[in-house]
N, C-alpha and C positions, 0 to 999 in steps of 0.2 A: 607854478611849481607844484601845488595841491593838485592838479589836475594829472599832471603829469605823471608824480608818484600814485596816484589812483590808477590810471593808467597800466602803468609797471607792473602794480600790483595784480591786474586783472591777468597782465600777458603771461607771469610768471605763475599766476595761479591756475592759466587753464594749462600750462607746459606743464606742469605735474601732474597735473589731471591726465591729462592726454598718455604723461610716460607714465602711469601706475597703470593708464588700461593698456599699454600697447598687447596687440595680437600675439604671443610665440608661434609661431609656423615652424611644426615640424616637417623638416625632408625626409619621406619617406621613400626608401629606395627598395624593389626586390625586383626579381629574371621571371616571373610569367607577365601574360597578357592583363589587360584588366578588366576583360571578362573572365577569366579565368574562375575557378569555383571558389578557392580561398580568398582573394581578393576583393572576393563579392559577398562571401560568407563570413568571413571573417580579419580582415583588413579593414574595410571602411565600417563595419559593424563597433570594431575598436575607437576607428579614430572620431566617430560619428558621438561616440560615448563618453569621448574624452572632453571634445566640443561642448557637449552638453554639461557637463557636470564642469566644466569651468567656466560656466555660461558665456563661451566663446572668448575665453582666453584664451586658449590655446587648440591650432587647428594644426590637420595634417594636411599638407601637401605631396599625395602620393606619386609616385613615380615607376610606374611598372614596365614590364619589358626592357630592363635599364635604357628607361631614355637619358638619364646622367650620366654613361659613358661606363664603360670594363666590360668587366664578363664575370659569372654569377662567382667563378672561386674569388673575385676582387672584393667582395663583396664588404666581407670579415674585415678588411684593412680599410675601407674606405667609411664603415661606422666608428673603427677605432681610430683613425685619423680627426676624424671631425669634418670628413668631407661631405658628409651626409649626418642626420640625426636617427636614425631609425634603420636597420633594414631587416630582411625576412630571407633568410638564406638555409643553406645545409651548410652549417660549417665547416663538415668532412670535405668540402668542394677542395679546401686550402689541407691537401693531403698530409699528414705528418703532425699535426700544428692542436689535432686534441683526440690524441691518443685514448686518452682516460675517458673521458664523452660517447669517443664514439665503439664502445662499448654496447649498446644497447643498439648497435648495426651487425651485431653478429647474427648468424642465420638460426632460425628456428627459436629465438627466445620471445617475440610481443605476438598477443592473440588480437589487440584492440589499438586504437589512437588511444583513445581517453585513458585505458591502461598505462600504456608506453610512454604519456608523456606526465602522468602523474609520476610514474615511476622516475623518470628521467630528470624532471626537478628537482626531487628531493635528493639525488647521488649527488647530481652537479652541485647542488649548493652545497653538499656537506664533502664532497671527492674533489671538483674538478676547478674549483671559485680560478685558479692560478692561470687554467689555460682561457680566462676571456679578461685580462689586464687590460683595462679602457674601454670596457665593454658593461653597463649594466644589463644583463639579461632581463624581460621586461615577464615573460613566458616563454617555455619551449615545449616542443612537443616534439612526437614521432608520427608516422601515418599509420595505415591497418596494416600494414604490410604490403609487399611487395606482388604482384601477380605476373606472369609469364604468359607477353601477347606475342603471336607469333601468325607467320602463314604457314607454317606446318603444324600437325596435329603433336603435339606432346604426348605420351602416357606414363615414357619409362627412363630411365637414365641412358639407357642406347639414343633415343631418339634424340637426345642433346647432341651426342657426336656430330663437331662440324659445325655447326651451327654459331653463327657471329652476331653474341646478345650483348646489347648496351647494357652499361651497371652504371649506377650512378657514383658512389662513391669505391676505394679501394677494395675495403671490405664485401662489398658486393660483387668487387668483380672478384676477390678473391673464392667467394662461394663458387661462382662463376668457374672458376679454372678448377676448380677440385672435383666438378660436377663432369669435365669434362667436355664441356665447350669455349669458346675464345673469348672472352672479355673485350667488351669496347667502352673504354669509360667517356661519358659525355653528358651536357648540362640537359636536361629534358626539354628545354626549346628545339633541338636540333635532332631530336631523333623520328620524328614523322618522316620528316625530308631523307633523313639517312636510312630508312625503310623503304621508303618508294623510290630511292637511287641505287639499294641491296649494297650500299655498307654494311649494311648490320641485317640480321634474319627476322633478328626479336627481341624482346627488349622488356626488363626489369621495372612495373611501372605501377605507382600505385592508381585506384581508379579514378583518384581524385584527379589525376593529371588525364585522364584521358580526351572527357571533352575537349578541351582545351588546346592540344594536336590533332586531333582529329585519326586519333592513332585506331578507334575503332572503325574507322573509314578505310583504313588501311592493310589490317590484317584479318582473318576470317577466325582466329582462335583463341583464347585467351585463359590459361590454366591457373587455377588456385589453393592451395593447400586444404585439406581438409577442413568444414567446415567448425568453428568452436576453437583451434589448438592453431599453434603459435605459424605462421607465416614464416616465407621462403626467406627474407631477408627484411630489413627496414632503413630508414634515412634519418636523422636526428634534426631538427628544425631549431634555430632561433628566431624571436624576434625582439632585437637587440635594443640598444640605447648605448650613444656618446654618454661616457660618464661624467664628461666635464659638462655638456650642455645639461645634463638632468641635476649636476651642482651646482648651475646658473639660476634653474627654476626658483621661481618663491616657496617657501612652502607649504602655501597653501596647491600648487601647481605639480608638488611631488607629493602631494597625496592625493591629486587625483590621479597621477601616474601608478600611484605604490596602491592605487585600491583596484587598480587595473592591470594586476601584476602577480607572479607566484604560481602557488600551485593549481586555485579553483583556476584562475585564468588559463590556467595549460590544458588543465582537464578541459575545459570548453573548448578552446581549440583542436582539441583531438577529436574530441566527439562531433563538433558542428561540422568542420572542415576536414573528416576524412568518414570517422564511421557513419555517420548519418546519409554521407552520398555514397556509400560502395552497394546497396540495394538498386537504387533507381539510374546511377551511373552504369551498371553491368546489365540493366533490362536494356537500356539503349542498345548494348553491343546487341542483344539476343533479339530486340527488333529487329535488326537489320540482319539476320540469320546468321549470323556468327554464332560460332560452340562455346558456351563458357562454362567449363568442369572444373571437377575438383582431383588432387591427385589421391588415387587409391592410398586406404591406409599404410597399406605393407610394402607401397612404392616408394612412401614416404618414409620410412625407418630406412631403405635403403639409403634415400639422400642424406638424410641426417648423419649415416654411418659415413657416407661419403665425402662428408664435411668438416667431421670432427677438426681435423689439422688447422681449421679459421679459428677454433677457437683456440686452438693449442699456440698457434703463432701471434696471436696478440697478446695472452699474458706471457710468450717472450720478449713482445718489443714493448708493453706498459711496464715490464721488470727492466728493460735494460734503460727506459728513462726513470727510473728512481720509483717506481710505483711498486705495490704488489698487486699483480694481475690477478693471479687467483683469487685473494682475497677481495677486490674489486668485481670480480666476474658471478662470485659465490653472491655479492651483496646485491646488484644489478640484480638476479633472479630470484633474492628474498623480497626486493622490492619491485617487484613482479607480482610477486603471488599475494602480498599485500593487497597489491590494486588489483588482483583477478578479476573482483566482482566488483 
């Protein structure tokens, strides 16, 4: 019987053993490739670091190109399910659903990532916390902005006439229609393919996504806003967290989540994974003889003037869901000029 209860004792003392160290594996889900520049830049850079610093308590399990099934607007719903633990989306995808958020996609307000997404954390957390209920935001950011690739040359707002450009979210294609060409909204997987079948003419795309389609393979042109001042349009980025599974963690497990979280963390996403590649991502185009210009200053005030009503139409539809848009819009561009520099 002495033997036996020694025995017991041992089996039961390595099962604790064993369940105090078990792995947490996180599912990490997002819609590029996973060569992709972010994915590689700053996806596995994350979860490599999170590894580390719970000395492999807890690992990701990435999953890009949704090999788990939807389509990238599902995205939103399946971290806030608990169908996945993680994912890396444009929320705007789920049109309607964060009005106040996507505020900092209006045309002509971010000069930078690392600006846009510093700025972007600090409103959400203190503006928008309501529209990600089951969602901890882990970081979010913006890109540099938006650039216009196209096989026609661009210079002026005539030469948009007619032309059928993808936009990523609403608000983009709403720039899009005031500019006076056709909006095509669609997820950035699908718009190389939709160029070289002439769906679409041209397409709203930051450079970070270019490699990655091979969208510079594709078209011969690619126009940018002046360089230093704010960009044609933007996309608003999270990368999320189930907020029951991150109430699961020990926590010792959510502070290594929470020291990998916030605003330095957004900053660095902006900057690794968009400003640092729009240099050597748009030399590529320029190797391969493609134009890549800037839009003249005074061409530029035109489009701005041309635009005004995006911004006018969303602090009507943030006013008529309970918000005050102006006052949201006003604060968005104070915490802009905050993170200028």
């Amino acid at each position: 019987m002495k033997k036996i209860s020694i025995l017991l004792a041992t089996l039961f003392a390595g099962l604790s053993v064993s369940s105090a160290n078990a792995v947490v594996t996180l599912k990490v889900h997002h819609f590029l490739p996973a060569a992709s520049s972010f994915n590689v830049r700053v996806i596995q850079p994350w979860c490599e670091k999170i590894a580390k610093e719970s000395s492999g308590e807890m690992v990701c399990q990435i999953y890009p190109s949704m090999q788990l099934g939807g389509t990238p607007p599902q995205l939103v719903d399946q971290v806030k399910d608990g169908v996945v633990d993680i994912v890396w989306v444009i929320p705007t995808y789920a049109a309607g659903r964060f009005t106040k958020s996507e505020v900092f996609e209006l045309p002509f307000l971010t000069a930078s990532a690392k600006q846009g997404s510093q700025a972007l954390w600090e409103y959400v957390q203190k503006n928008a916390m309501d529209e990600y209920k089951g969602i901890k935001p882990l970081f979010m950011h913006t890109t540099e902005g938006y650039v216009l690739h196209s096989n026609k040359q661009v210079k002026t707002l005539e030469d948009l006439k007619g032309l059928k450009i993808r936009s990523a979210t609403r608000i983009n294609a709403k720039l899009i229609a005031s500019l006076g060409a056709t909006p095509v909204q669609m997820p950035l997987p699908n718009v190389a393919d939709s160029i070289s079948k002439g769906v679409i003419d041209a397409a709203m795309v930051p450079w970070e996504g270019v490699p990655a389609t091979k969208i510079h393979e594709i078209v011969k042109y690619h126009l940018d806003a002046p360089a230093g001042g704010p960009r044609f349009s933007n996309s608003i980025f999270l990368f999320g967290m189930n907020q029951a599974k991150y109430e699961s963690l020990t926590p010792a497990l959510k502070k290594v989540i929470d020291n990998n979280s916030g605003l330095a963390t957004s900053a660095w996403a902006g900057a690794t994974g968009f400003d640092a590649i729009v240099e050597p991502f748009s030399k590529m185009a320029k190797d391969r003889g493609n134009t890549v210009a800037s839009l003249a200053p005074a061409e530029l005030e035109r489009w701005k003037k041309a635009s005004d009503n995006v911004d006018d139409d969303w602090v009507k539809e943030a006013n008529a869901k309970g918000a005050d848009g102006a006052k949201l819009l006003e604060e968005a561009r104070a915490l802009l000029k905050k993170y200028e520099k």
